[in-house]
N, C-alpha and C positions, 0 to 999 in steps of 0.2 A: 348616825351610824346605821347600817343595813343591818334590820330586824334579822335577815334571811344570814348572814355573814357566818355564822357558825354552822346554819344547819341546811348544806345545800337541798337543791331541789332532788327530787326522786327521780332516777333513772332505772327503766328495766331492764339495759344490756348488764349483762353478766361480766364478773370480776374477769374470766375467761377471755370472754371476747376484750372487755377492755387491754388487757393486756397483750394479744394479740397486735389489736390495733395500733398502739401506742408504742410496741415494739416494731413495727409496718415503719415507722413514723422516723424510729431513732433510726433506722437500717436506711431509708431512705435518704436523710438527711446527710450521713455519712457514703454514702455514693456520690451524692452533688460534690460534697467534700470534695472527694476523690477525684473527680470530673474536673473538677477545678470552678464551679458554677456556681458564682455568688448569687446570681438571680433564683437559681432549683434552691440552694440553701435560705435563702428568707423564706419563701413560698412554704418551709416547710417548721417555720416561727409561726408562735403567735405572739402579736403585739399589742401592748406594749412587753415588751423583752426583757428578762430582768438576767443580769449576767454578775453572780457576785463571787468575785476573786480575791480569797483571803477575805478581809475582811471589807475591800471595797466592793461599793453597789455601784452597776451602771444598769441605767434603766434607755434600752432603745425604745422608742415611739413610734418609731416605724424602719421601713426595712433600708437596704444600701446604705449602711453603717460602713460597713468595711469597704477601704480603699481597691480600688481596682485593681493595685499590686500587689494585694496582699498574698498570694501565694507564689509571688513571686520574693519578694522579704521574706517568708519563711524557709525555701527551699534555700535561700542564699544563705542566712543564717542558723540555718540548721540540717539543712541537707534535704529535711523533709520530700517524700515524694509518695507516700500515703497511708492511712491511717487505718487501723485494724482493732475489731473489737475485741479485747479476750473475753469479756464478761459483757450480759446487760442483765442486772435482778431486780426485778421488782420487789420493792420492800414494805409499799403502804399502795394500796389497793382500792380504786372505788369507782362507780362506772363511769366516771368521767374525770378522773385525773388519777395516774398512777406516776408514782414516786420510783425512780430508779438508780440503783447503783452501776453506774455504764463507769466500768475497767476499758482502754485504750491501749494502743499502743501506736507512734510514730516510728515511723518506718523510714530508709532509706531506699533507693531503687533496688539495691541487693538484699531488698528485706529484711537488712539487720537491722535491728531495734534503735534507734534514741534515747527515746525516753517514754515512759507506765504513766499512765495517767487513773486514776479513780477519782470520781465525781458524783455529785449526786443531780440528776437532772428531773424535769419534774413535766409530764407531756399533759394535756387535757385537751379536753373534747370541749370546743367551741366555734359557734358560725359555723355547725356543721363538717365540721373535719375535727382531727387530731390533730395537734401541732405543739413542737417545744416551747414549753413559758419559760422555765427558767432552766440555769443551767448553773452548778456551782463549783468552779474550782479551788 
C-alpha cells in the first residue's frame, strides 16, 4: 500500500483558487455537453474515470466511452436538448481535489425541465490541469 495514500502531498494554491479552477472545469465540461462534443467532454476527464451509479462502479480507462450517437439516443428518448446547472457547491475542499455537490437540470429546446439531477462529483488537479475523476449518480 502507498505510504503517502492518506496523507497527500502539499500543495500551496489556495482552497480559493482551487475552487475556482475546478468550478472553470465543471462549467466547461458542461458546454462540450451542450455542444454536443464527445472529444471536448473526455479532454476534460481524468482517467482512469470512475462513474458510480446507484450502487454500480464503472471505472473508464480511457476516454471514447460513449457511442457516437449518444446524444442522439438521448434527445430521442427523452427530448433532451440541454443541460443547465442550478447549483455547483463545494463541500470538501483541498488544493488539489475539491468535492462538489453539481444540481442539474435537463432541459428541452423550450427550456422546460425533464428531469433535477444532484450529484456528487469529485475534480482534482493532475498532469497539470483540473479535470473530473469521478462523478456519482
Amino acid at each position: 500500500m502507498d505510504d503517502n495514500l492518506f496523507l497527500p502531498d502539499h500543495d500551496p494554491t489556495s482552497e480559493l483558487e482551487a475552487i475556482k479552477k475546478s468550478r472553470a472545469c465543471i462549467l466547461s465540461f458542461t458546454e462540450k455537453f451542450n455542444d454536443r462534443d464527445l472529444a471536448g467532454m473526455d479532454g476534460m476527464l481524468h482517467f482512469p474515470h470512475i462513474i458510480l451509479s446507484g450502487e454500480k462502479m464503472e471505472i473508464w480507462a480511457s476516454p471514447s466511452r460513449l457511442p457516437d450517437d449518444f446524444f442522439e439516443q438521448l434527445s430521442a428518448a427523452t427530448g433532451w436538448a440541454s443541460s443547465v446547472y442550478e447549483s455547483i457547491d463545494p463541500v470538501l475542499v483541498s488544493p488539489r481535489k475539491v468535492h462538489f455537490i453539481v444540481e442539474y437540470s435537463r432541459r428541452r429546446a423550450d427550456q422546460s425541465i425533464i428531469t433535477i439531477h444532484k450529484n456528487l462529483w469529485v475534480v482534482t488537479h493532475e498532469q497539470y490541469r483540473w479535470g473530473i475523476k469521478l462523478r456519482s449518480y
